[in-house]
PLY file of the C-alpha trace (Angstrom):
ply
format ascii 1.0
element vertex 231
property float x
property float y
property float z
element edge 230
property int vertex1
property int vertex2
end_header
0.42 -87.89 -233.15
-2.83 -86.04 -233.46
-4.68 -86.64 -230.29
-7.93 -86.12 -231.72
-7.84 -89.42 -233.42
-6.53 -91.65 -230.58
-9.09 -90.10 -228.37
-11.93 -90.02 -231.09
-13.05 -86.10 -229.93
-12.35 -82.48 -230.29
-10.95 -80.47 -227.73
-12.83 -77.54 -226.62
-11.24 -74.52 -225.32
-9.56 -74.66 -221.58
-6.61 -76.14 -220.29
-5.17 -79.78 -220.00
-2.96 -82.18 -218.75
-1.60 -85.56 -220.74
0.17 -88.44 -219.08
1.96 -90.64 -221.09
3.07 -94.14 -219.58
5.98 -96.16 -220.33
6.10 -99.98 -220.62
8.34 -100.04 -217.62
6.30 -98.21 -215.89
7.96 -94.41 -216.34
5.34 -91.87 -217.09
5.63 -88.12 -218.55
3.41 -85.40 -217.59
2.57 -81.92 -220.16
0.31 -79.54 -219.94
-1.21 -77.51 -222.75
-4.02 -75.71 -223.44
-6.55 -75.17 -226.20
-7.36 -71.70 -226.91
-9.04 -69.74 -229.72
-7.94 -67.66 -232.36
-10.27 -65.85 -234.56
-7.83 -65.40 -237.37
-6.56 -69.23 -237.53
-9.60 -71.27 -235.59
-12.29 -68.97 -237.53
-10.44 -70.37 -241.25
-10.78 -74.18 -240.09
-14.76 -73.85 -238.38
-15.19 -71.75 -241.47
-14.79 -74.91 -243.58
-16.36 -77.52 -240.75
-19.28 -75.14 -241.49
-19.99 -75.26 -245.19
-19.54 -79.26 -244.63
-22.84 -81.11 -245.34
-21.72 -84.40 -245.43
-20.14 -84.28 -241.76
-22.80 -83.27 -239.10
-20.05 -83.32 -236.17
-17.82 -81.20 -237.75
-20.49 -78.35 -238.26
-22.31 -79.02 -234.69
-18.46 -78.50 -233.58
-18.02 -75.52 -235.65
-21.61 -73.78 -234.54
-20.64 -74.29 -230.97
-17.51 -72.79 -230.91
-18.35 -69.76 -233.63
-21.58 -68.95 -231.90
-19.31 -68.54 -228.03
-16.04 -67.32 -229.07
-17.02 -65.14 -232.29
-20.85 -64.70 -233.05
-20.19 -61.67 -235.39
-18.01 -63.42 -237.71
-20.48 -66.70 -237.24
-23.33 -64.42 -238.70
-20.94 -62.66 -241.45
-19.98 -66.52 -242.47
-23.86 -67.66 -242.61
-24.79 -64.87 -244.56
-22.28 -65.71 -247.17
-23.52 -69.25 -247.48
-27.22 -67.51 -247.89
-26.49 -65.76 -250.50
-23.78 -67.89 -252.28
-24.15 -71.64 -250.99
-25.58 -74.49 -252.33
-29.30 -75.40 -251.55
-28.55 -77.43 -248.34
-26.08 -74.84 -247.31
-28.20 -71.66 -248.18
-31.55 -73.54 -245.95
-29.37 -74.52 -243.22
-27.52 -71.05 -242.55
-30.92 -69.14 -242.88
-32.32 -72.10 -240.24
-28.93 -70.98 -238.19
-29.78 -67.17 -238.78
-33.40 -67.68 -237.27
-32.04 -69.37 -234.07
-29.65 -66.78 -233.76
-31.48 -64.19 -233.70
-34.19 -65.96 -231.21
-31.23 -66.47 -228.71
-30.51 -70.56 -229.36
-26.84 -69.87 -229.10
-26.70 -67.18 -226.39
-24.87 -68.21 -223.17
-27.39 -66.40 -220.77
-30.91 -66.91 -220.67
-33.03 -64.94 -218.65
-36.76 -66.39 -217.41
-39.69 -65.15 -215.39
-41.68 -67.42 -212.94
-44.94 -66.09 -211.38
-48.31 -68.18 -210.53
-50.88 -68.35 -212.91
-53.63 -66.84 -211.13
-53.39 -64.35 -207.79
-56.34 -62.96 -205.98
-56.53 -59.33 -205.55
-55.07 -57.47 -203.27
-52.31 -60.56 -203.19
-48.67 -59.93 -203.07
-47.57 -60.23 -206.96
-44.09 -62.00 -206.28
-42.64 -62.86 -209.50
-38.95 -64.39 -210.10
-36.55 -63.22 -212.97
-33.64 -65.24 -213.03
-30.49 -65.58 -215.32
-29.44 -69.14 -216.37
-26.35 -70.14 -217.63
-27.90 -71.85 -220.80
-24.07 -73.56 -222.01
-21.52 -75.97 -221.15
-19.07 -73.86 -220.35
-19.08 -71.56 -216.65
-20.37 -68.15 -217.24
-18.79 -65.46 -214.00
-22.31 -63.04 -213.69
-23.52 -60.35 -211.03
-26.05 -61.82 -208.36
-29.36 -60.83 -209.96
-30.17 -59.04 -207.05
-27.58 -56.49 -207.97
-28.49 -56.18 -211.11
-31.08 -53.62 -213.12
-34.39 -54.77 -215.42
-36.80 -53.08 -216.88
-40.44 -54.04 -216.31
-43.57 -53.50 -218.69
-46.58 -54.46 -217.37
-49.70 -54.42 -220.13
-53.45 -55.63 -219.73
-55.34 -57.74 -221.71
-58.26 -56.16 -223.55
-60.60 -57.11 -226.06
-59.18 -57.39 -229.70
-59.13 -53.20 -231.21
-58.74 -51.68 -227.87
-55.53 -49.96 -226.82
-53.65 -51.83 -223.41
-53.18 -49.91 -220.80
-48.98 -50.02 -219.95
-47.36 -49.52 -216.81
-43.22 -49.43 -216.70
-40.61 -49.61 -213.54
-37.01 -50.27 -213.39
-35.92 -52.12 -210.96
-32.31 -50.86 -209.43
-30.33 -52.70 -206.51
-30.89 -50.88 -203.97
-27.14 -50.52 -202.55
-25.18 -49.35 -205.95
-22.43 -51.16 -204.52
-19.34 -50.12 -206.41
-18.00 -53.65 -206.78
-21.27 -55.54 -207.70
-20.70 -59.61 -206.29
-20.16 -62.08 -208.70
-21.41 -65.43 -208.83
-20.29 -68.21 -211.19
-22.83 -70.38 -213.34
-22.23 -74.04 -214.06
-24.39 -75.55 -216.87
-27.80 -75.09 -215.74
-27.22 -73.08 -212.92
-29.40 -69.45 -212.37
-29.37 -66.61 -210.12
-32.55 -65.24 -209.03
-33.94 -62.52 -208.09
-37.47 -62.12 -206.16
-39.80 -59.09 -207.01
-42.69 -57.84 -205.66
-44.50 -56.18 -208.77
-46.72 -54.18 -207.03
-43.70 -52.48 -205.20
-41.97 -51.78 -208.35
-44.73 -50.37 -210.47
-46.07 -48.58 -207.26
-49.97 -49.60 -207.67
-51.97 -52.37 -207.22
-53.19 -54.58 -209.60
-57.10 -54.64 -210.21
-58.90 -57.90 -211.43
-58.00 -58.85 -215.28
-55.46 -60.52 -217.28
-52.00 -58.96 -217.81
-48.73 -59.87 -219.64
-45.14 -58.93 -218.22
-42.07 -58.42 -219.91
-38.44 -57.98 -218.27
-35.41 -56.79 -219.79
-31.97 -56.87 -218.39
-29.40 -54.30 -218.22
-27.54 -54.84 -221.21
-24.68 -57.74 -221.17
-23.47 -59.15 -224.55
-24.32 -62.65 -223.95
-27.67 -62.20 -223.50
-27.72 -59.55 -226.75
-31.18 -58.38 -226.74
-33.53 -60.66 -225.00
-36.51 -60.36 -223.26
-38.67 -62.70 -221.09
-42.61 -62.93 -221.46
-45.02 -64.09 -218.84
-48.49 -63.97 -218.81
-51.17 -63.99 -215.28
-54.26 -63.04 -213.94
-55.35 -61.46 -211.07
-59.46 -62.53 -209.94
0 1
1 2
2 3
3 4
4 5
5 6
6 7
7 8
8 9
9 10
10 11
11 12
12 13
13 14
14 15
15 16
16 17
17 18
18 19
19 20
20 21
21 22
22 23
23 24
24 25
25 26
26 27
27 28
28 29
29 30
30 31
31 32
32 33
33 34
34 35
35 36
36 37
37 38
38 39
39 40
40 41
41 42
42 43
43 44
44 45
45 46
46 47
47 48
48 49
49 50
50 51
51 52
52 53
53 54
54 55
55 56
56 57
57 58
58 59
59 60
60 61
61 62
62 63
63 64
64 65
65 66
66 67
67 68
68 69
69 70
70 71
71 72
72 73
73 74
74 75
75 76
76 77
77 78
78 79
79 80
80 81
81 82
82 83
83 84
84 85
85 86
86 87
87 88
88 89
89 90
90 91
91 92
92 93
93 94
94 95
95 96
96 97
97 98
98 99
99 100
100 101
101 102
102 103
103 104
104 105
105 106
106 107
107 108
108 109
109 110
110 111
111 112
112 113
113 114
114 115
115 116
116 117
117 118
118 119
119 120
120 121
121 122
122 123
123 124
124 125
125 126
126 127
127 128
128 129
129 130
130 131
131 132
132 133
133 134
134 135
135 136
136 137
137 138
138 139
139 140
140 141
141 142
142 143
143 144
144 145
145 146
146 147
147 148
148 149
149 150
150 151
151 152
152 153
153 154
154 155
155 156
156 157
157 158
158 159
159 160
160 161
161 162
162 163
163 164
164 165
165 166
166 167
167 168
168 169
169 170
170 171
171 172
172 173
173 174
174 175
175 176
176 177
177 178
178 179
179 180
180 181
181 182
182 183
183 184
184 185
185 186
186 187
187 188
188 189
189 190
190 191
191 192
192 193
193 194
194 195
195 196
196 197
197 198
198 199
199 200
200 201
201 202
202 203
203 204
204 205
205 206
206 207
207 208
208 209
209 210
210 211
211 212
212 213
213 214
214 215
215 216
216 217
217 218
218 219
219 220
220 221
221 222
222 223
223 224
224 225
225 226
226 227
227 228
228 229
229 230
């Protein structure tokens, strides 16, 4: 029996546990567990992929190639880009984009500040790191964590911004950094006085931030934008 088609679904990578029940009321219990293989799962989400007449199948197979094994996911959309059909060669380059915006990345990192502080004001900003999947995501606390800060101002159109830069480092460099888990949705933040970190005060005038963690693969190289004011 294949138990996708009694149960009308996929399985998706993690363990499980089937009871089957007798007439007479006996029952058996087995456990199993789905995992991934990137010689055998890649061949049949390889396929699922190229499939334009089944939208399931290729959600299912961009899911699991874009957690378990996003270098061969890019390899296999760049060989439908350059020898696919129409449909296939527009929907891998619309896959491509994404990709390389961060859709399918598991990690998301954000800033949160106010949109207008008076001078002289603490400049508390937030930078936090959401699990942005289904599936639980094991991270440091962000408050043990580094970033990299670039502050610019906004001038007039021609005229070079002024940049300021700060890292900021935990301040105990703990040898065993504590974890936290994500669920779906989930975040750990960290709160930052900007000031502090860039060691000066911010004068009257419109500036744009932009964080970047210390480097973890599931975030590959994103950054976080935020714009404020100070008057």
């Amino acid at each position: 029996m294949d138990l996708t088609r009694p149960f009308s679904s996929y399985f998706g990578v993690g363990p499980y546990r089937l009871i089957v029940k007798f007439e007479r009321g006996q029952k058996v219990v087995k456990d199993f567990e789905v995992y991934f293989d990137h010689e055998k799962s890649v061949a049949v989400l390889a396929k699922m992929l190229a499939n334009d007449n089944d939208h399931g199948q290729r959600n299912w197979a961009i899911s699991n190639l874009a957690q378990f094994d996003r270098p061969k996911f890019i390899i296999l959309l760049e060989e439908l880009v350059k020898s696919g059909s129409e449909k296939q060669r527009d929907f891998a380059s619309l896959m491509l984009a994404q990709t390389s915006a961060g859709r399918f990345d598991p990690l998301k990192l954000k800033i949160e500040s106010k949109d207008r502080y008076q001078p002289g004001e603490d400049l508390i900003v937030a930078i936090s790191i959401m699990n942005g999947s289904s599936t639980p995501q094991t991270v440091k606390y962000a408050h043990d964590q580094k970033f990299f800060l670039e502050l610019s101002d906004v001038v007039a159109t021609g005229s070079t911004p002024r940049t300021k830069t700060c890292v900021y480092t935990p301040s105990e460099a703990a040898q065993k950094p504590k974890l936290v888990t994500l669920g779906e949705t989930d975040e750990t933040t960290l709160s930052l006085n900007l000031a502090e970190c860039l060691g000066a005060r911010l004068g009257a005038g419109k500036y744009q931030l932009i964080v970047k963690p210390e480097y973890d693969e599931r975030m590959r190289d994103q950054t976080a934008v935020r714009s404020f004011e100070v008057r």
